[in-house]
N, C-alpha and C positions, 0 to 999 in steps of 0.2 A: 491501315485497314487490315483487321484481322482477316487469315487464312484459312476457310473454312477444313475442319478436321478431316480426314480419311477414314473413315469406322472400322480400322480393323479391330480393333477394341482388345487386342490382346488375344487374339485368338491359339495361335503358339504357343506363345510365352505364359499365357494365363494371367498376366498382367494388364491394369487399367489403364492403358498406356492414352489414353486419351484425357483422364484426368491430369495424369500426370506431365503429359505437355499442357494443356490448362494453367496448372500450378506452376511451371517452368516462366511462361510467358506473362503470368503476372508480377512474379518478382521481377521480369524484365521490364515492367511494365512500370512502375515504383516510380522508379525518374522520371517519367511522362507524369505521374499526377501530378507529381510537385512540381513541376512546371506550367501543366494546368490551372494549381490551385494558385502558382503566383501570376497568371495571367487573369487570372478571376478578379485578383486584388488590385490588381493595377489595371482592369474594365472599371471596376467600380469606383477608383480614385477620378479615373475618366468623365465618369456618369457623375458623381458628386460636380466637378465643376462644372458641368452641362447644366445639372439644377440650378447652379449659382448662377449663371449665366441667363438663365431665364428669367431669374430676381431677380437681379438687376435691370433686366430689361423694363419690368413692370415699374419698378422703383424709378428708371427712366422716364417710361410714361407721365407717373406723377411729377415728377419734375418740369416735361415738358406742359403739364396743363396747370400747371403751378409757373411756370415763367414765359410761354412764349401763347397760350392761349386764352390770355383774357382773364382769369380767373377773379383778376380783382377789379376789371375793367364791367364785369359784369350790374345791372343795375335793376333797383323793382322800380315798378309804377305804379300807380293810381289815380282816378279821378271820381267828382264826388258826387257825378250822373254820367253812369256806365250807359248808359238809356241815349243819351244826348250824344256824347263822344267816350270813344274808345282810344288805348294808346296798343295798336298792334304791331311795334316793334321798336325798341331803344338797343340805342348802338353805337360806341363811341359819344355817349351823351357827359354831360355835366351838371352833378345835384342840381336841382331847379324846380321853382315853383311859380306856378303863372293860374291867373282866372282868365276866364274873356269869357262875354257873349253870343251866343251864334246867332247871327242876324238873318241870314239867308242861308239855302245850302243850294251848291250848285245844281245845275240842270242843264240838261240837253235839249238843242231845239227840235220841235216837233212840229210837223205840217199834217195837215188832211185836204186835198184838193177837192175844190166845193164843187165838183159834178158827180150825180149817183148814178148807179149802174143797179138792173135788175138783179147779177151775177157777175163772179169773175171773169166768166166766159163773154160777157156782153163785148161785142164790138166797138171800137172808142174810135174807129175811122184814122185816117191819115192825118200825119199832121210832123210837128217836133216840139218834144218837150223840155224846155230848158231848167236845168238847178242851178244856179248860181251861187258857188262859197267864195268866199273872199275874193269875189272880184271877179272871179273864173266862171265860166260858160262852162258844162256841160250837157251837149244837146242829144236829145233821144228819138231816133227818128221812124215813125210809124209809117204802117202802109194799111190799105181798106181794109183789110184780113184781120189786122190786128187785135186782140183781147186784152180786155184790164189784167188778165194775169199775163200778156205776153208784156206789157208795159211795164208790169213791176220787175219781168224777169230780164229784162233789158237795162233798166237800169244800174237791177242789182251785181250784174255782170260787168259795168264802166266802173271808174277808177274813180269818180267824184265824191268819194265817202259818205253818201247818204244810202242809206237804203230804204226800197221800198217796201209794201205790203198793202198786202187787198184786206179790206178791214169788213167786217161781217156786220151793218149796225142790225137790222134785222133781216126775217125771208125775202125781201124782195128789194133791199136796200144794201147796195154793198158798195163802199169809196179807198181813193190810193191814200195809205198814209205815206208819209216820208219820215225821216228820222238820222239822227248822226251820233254815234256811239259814243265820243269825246263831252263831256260837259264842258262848261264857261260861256262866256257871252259872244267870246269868237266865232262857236260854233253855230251861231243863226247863219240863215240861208235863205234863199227865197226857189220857190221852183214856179211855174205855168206851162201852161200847153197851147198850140193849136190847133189840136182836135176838137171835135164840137162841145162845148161845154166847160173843155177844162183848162179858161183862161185863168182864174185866181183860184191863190189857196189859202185856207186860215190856220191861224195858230190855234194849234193844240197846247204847247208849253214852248214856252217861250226861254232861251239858250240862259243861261245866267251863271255869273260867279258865284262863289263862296263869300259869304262874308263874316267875320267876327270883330269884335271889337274888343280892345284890350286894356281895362282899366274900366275908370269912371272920371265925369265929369268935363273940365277943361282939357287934361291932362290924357282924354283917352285915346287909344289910338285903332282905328278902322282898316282893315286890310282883307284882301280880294285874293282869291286863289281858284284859278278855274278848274279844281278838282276839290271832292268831300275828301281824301283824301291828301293831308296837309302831312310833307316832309322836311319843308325851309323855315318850317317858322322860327321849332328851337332845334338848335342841333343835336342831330342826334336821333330826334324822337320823329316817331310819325305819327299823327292826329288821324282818326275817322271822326267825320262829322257826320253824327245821325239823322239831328232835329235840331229845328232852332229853339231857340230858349230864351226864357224870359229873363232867370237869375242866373246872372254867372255860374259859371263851370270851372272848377278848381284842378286842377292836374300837380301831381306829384312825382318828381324823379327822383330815388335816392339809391345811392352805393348799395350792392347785393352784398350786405358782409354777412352772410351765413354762407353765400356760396363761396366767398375769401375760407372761412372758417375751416369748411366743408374741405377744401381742396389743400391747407393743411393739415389737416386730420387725414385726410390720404397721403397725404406724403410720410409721417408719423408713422402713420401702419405700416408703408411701403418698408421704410427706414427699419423700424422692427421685424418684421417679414424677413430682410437681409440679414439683421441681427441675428436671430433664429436659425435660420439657418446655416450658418457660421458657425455656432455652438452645437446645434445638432449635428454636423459632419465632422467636427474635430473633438468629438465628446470619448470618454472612455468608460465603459459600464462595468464598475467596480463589481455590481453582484455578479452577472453573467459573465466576468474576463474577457467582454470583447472591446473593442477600439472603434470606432466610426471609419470611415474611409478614410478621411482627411485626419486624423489626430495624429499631433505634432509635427504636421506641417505647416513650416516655417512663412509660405505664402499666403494661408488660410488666416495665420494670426496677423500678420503683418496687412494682411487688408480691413481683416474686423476693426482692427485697431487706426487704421486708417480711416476708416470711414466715421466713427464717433469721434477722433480729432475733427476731421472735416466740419460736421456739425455741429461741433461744440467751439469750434473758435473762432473768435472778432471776426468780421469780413472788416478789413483793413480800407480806409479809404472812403468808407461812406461819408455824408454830411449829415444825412438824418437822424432821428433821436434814436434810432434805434441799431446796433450793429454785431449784438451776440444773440444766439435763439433765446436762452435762459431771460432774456426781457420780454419775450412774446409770449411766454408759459410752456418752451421746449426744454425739456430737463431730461440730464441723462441718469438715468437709477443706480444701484449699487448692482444689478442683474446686469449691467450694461445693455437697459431696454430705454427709450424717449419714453415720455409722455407728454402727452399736451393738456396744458392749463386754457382751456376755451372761455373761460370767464375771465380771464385775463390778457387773452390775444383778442377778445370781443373790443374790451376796455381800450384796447391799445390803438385796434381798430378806428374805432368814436372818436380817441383822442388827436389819433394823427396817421391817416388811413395814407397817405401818400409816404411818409416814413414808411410803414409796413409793409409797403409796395416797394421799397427803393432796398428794403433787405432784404428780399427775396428774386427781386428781378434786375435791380444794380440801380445806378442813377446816372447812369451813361457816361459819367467819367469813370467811376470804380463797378466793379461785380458785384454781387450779390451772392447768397446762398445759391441759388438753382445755380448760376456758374461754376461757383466751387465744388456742389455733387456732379457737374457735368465734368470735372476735370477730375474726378477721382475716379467716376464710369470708365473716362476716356483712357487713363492707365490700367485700369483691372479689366474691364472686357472690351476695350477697344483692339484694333488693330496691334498687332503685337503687344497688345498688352501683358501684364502680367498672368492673367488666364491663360490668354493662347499660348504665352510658354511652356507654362506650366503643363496641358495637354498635348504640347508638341515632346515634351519628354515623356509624360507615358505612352505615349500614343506609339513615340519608337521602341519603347521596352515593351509596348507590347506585341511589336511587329518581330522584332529579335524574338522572343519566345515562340511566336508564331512560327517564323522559320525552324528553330532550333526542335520545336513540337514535329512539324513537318519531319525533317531527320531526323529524330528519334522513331516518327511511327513506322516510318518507313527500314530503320532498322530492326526493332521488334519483327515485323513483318518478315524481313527475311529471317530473323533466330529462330520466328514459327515454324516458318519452310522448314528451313534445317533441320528442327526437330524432328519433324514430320516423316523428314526424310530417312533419319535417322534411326526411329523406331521401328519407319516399316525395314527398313533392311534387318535390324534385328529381329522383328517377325519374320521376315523370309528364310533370315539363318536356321532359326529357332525352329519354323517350319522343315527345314532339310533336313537338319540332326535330326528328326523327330523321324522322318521319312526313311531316314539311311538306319535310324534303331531298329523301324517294323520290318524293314529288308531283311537288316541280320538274322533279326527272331524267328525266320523262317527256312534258314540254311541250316542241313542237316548238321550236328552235333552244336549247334551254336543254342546256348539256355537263353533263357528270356527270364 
């Protein structure tokens, strides 16, 4: 911390004595920058692996959604009356093609109790009224006071799973409906009262399953499901049933290879992205004389160089037709950049889509690609990896300078003191002689 000046400015002496400790304290000061300036260089060597470190992580990413998240597990659909059935979710499915016809579609049972009321507010008298599902009684029990809307709000409040409602037919006509949220033909029920009027009730819709049939002829086959919404039929896939239909319904399931495609192609870039920046930190800029952070360090090469073996050799151990990238249209350039041949890994795809899954995600007795860039991550930015060495030694050269900066500035600081101190006493001298000359020049016979 510099020590601010004292302004005598040379008043004495007639010298600039304030520049001139200025000038003193920057030549002292020399050896502090160049420790500065190698603390700057070894921040930056710092800050380059931190970028590299972040690459990688991304690079990670793709790996991860290239080997543990489905990427080739993924699949399209289609069917050939979007109108009739929809396919609203495939998952863990297998290519498949199926027709059927929809015969029925489910429904829920619905009652209306055959006694009318002027209003909801009408009086429906004492009584109990019983719903009956599957077997089960439950009973609702009124008193004189009672209204059609306290009956529906009585039920709707028990545990029987029907619910009620006051139904509007017209101004002077209003009846309880009932109803059960569940479709299939389990869900009929039956309800009555004994209040005045409301011993029977009729069907509105009647409870029913789902039906399709599958095929034609002798050969076809008829199957029930008490939801439009059909999950068991094929695995995998889940059916919405709209409408029934006259002409079969064709459904399609096939392999998403563009999203396979897709998720190598990011991996390629990820891999180039690393590449690049590997070349750009170890680069040296012949016109401008300057160096990159990283150039000609011995770790920077020895991972570039790492990682294009990584990718470029056998995975050892597969069964499948496929076990070096250069077979799926991954090539390494003479820049040492990948490209990817997508009409070729498309090809490979079609030809033999489970190979191409088994070199990228292993085949469970041997690894794959994604393993082996997971095992080269796990040396270079994993837990004492190679990175974090490499940062754990400048990170201490840089704390050494820092101390060493520390003592230095702190000795600067006091050579300022000193100076300081040093000038004004020569002004104070400077000042006396000056003092003790005007004296003499005033004692008789003494000349000036």
């Amino acid at each position: 911390m510099a020590i601010p000046l004292i302004n005598f400015g040379g008043l004495a002496s007639g010298l600039d004595t304030n520049s001139m400790i200025t000038q003193l304290v920057a030549l002292e000061r020399i050896p502090l920058q160049q420790l500065e300036a190698r603390k700057a260089g070894y921040e930056a060597k710092d800050s380059a692996w931190t970028s590299i470190t972040t690459r990688l992580s991304a690079l990670q990413d793709a790996v991860d959604a290239l080997k543990d998240q489905g990427s080739f597990a993924k699949f399209v659909s289609g069917t050939s009356s979007s109108d009739a059935v929809t396919i609203t979710s495939v998952s863990g499915a297998n290519p498949t093609t199926a027709s059927f016809t929809v015969n029925q579609l489910a429904a829920a049972h619905q009652l209306v109790n055959d006694a009318t009321f002027g209003s909801g507010t009408d009086l429906i008298g004492a009584g109990d009224f019983t719903i009956t599902v599957d077997g089960q009684d439950s009973v609702f029990t009124t008193d004189g006071t009672a209204t059609l809307d306290d009956l529906a709000t009585i039920i709707n409040a028990g545990t029987s799973g029907v619910t009620a409602g006051v139904l509007k037919v017209d101004e002077n006509t209003y009846r309880l409906t009932l109803s059960v949220e569940n479709t299939g033909a389990a869900s009929v029920f039956t309800a009555s009262g004994t209040q005045p009027g409301m011993g029977t009730s009729t069907i509105l819709q009647q409870g029913a399953d789902a039906s399709i049939t599958i095929g034609q002829g002798a050969g076809a086959i008829t199957v029930n499901r008490d939801s439009n919404t059909v999950s068991d039929l094929i695995d995998g896939v889940t059916l919405t049933l709209n409408e029934v239909t006259v002409d079969p319904v064709t459904i399609t399931v096939t392999r998403d290879i563009e999203a396979a495609v897709g998720a190598v192609q990011t991996l390629v870039d990820e891999l180039n992205a690393v590449s690049k920046q590997f070349t750009a930190l170890t680069a040296y800029n012949v016109d401008s004389e300057t160096a990159a952070p990283l150039q000609g360090d011995a770790t920077a090469r020895s991972l570039a160089s790492a990682l294009r073996t990584t990718v470029s050799s056998v995975q050892e151990g597969l069964a499948g037709s496929f076990t070096f990238a250069a077979s799926l249209g991954i090539s390494l350039t003479r820049d040492g950049e990948f490209t990817l041949d997508t009409t070729m890994l498309r090809d490979a795809l079609e030809q033999d889509f489970a190979g191409v899954t088994e070199f990228f995600e292993g085949d469970g007795a041997s690894d794959g690609l994604g393993a082996a860039i997971n095992t080269f991550l796990d040396g270079a930015a994993g837990k004492d990896g190679s990175i974090e060495r490499a940062r754990d030694r400048w990170q201490a050269q840089i704390s050494n300078i820092e101390d060493a900066i520390e003592r230095m500035e702190d000795r600067v600081d006091r050579r300022e003191a000193a100076l300081i101190a040093q000038f004004a006493r020569l002004e104070t001298a400077m000042g006396q002689l000056g003092g003790m000359s005007q004296l003499l020049g005033t004692l008789p016979g003494i000349q000036q």
